[in-house]
DODRENNU-953924 format. One record per residue: x, y negated, z negated of N, C-alpha, C in turn; residue number from 1. Coordinates in nm, 2 decimals. Layout:
N
X, Y, Z, X, Y, Z, X, Y, Z, NUM
...
***
This chain:
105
-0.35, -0.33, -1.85, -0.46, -0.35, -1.75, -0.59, -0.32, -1.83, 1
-0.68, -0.41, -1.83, -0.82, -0.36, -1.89, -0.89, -0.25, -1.82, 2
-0.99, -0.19, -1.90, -1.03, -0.03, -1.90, -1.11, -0.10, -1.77, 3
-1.23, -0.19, -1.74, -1.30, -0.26, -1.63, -1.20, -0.25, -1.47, 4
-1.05, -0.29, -1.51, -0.98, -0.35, -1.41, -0.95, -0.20, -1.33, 5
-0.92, -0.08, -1.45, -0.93, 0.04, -1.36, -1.03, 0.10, -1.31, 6
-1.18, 0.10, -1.36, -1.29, 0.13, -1.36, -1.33, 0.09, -1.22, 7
-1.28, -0.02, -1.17, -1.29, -0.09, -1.06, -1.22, -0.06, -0.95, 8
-1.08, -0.04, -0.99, -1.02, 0.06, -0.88, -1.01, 0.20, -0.87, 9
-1.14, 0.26, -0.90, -1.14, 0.36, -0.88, -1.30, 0.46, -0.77, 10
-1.34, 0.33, -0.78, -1.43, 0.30, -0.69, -1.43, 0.31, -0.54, 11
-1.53, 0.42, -0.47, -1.49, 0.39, -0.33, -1.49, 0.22, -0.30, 12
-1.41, 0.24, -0.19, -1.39, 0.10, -0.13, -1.41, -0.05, -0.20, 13
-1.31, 0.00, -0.34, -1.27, -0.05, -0.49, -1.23, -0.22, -0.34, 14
-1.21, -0.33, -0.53, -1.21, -0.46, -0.48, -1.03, -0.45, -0.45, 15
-0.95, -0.50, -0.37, -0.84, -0.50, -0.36, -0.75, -0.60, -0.44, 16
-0.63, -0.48, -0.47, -0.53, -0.59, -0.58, -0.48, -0.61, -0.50, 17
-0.47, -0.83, -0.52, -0.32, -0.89, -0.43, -0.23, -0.85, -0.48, 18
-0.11, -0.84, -0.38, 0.01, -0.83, -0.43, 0.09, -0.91, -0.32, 19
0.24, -0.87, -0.32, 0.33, -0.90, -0.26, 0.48, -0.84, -0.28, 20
0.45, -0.70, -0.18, 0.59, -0.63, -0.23, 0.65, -0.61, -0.11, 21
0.77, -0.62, -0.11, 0.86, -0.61, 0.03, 0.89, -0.45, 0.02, 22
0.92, -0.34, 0.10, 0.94, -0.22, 0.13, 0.95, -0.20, 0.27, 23
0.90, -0.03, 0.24, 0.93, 0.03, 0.41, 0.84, 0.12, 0.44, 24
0.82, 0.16, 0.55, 0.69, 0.20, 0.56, 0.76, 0.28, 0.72, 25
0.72, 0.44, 0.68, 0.84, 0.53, 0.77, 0.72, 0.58, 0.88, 26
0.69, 0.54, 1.00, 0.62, 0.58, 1.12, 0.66, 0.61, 1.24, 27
0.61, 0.70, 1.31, 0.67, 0.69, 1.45, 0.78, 0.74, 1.47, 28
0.85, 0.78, 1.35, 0.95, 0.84, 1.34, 1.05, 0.72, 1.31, 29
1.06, 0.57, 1.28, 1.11, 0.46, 1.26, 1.07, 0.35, 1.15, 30
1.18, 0.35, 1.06, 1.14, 0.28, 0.94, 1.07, 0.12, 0.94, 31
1.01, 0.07, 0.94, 0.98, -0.04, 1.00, 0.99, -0.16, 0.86, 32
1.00, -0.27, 0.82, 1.01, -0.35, 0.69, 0.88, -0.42, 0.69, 33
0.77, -0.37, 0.57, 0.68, -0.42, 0.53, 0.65, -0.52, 0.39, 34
0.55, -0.62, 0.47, 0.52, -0.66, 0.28, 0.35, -0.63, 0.25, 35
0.38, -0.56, 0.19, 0.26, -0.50, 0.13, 0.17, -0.59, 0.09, 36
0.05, -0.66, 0.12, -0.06, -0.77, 0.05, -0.12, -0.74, -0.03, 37
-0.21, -0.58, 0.01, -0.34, -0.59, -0.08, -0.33, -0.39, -0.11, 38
-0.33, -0.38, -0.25, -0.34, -0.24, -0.28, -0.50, -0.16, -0.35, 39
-0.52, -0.05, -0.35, -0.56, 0.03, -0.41, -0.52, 0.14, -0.41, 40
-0.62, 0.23, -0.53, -0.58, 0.40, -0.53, -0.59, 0.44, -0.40, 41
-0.68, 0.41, -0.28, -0.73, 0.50, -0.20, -0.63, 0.43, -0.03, 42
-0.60, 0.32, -0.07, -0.47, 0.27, 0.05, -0.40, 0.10, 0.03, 43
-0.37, 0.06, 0.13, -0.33, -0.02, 0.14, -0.34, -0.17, 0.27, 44
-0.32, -0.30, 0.26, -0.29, -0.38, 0.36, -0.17, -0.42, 0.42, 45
-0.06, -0.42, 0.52, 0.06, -0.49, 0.50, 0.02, -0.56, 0.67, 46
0.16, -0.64, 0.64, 0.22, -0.71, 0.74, 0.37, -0.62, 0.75, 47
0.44, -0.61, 0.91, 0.49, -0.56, 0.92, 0.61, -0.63, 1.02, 48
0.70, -0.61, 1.10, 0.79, -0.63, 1.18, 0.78, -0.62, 1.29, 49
0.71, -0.49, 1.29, 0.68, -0.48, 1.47, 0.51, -0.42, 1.43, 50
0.48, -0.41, 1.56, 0.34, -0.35, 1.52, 0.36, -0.19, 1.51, 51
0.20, -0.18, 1.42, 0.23, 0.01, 1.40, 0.09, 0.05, 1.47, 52
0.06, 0.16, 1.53, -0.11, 0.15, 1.58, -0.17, 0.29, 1.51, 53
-0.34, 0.28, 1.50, -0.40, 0.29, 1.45, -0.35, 0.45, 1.44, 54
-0.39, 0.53, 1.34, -0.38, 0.68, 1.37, -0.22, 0.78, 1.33, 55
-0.12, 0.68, 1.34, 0.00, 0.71, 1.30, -0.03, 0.78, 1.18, 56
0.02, 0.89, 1.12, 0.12, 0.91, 0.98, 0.21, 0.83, 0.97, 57
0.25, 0.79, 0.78, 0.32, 0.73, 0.76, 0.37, 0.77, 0.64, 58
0.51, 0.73, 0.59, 0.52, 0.72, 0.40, 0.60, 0.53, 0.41, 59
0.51, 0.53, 0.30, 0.53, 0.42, 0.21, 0.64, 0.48, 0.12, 60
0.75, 0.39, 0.13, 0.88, 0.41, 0.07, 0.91, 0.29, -0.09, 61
0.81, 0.37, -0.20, 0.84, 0.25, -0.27, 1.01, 0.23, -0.34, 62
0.99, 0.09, -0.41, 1.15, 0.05, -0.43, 1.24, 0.13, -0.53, 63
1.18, 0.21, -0.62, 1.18, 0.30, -0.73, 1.21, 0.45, -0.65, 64
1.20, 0.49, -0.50, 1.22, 0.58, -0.44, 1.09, 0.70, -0.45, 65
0.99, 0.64, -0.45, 0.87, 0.73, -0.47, 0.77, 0.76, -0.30, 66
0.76, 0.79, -0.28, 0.74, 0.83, -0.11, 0.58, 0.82, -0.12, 67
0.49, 0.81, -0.07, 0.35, 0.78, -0.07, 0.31, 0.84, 0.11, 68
0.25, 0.91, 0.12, 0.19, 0.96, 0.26, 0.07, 0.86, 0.25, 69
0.05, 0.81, 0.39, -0.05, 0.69, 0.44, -0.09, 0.74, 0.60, 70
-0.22, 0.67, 0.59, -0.25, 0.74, 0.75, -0.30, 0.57, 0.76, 71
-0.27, 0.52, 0.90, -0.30, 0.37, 0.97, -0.44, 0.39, 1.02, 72
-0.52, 0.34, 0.95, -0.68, 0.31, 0.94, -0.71, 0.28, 1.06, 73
-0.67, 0.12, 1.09, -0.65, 0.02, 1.17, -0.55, -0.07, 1.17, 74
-0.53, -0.13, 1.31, -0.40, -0.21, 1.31, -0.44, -0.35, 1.41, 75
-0.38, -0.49, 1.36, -0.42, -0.60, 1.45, -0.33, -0.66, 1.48, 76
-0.22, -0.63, 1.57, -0.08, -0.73, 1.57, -0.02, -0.66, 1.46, 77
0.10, -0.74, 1.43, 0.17, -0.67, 1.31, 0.08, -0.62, 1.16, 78
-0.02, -0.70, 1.11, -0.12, -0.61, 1.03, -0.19, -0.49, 1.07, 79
-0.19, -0.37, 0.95, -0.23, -0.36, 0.94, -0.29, -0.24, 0.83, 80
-0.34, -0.17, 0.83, -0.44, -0.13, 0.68, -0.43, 0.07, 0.66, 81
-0.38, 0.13, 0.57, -0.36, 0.25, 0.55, -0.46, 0.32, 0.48, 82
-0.42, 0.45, 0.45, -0.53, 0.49, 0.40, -0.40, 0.62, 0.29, 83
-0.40, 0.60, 0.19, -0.32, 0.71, 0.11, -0.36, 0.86, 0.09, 84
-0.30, 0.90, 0.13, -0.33, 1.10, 0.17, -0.24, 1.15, 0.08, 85
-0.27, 1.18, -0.07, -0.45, 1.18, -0.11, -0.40, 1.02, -0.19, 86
-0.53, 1.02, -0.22, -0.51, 0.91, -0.32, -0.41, 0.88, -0.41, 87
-0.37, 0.79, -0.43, -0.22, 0.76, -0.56, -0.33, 0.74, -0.71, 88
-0.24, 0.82, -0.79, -0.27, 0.83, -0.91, -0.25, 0.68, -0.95, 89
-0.36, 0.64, -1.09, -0.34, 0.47, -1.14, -0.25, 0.45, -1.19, 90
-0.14, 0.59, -1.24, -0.01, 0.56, -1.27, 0.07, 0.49, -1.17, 91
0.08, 0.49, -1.02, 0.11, 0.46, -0.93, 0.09, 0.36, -0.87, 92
-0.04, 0.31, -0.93, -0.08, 0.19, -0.87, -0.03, 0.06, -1.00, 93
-0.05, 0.08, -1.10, -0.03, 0.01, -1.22, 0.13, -0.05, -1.21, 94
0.20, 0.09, -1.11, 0.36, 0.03, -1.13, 0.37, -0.08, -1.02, 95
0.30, -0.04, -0.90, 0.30, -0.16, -0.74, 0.26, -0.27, -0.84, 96
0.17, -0.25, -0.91, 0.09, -0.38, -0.96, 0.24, -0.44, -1.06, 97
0.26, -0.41, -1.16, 0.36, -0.45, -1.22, 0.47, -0.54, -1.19, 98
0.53, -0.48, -1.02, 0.62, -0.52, -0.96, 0.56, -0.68, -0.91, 99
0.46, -0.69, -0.86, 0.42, -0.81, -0.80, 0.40, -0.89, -0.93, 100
0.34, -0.88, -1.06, 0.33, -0.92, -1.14, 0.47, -0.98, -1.17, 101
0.61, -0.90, -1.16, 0.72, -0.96, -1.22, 0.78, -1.03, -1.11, 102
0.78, -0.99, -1.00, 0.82, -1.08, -0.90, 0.77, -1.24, -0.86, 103
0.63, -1.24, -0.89, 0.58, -1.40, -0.94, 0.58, -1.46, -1.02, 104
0.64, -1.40, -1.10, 0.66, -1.52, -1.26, 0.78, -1.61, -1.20, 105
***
């Protein structure tokens, strides 16, 4: 990843990386199946199964078994948008990135 591309995500309300990762996303006390759209260090976008509403705690369960704490920003219908408590390190982000990168070739 160019030094620019992280310089950029590290920025409040940085430009968002597409992606497309299937996971889970643990709320409410009920695991629900998400695909993850749009990431940064500071949160995330998904679509989801059922809907989640705004305010929930959450963990993002990635596929590698790494747990991510998220708080639900906002929610519209089954979208909707998190906020990562605290921030994920760009080690963290680099690997989400990775994954969408091998999954679309």
């Amino acid at each position: 990843m160019a030094m620019l591309k992280v310089a950029t995500l590290l920025t409040p309300r940085a430009s968002r990386m597409p992606v497309t990762v299937k996971t889970r996303f643990v709320c409410g006390g009920a695991p629900v199946d998400v695909t993850v759209i749009n990431v940064t260090v500071y949160g995330f976008m998904a679509e989801a199964e059922r809907e989640v509403r705004a305010g929930e705690a959450g963990i993002l369960c990635l596929p590698w078994g790494e747990e991510l704490k998220a708080e639900v920003r906002w929610a519209q219908g089954t979208r909707f948008g998190a906020e990562f408590v605290p921030a994920i390190r760009t080690f963290t982000l680099a690997q989400i990135l990775s994954l969408y990168e091998t999954d679309a070739r």
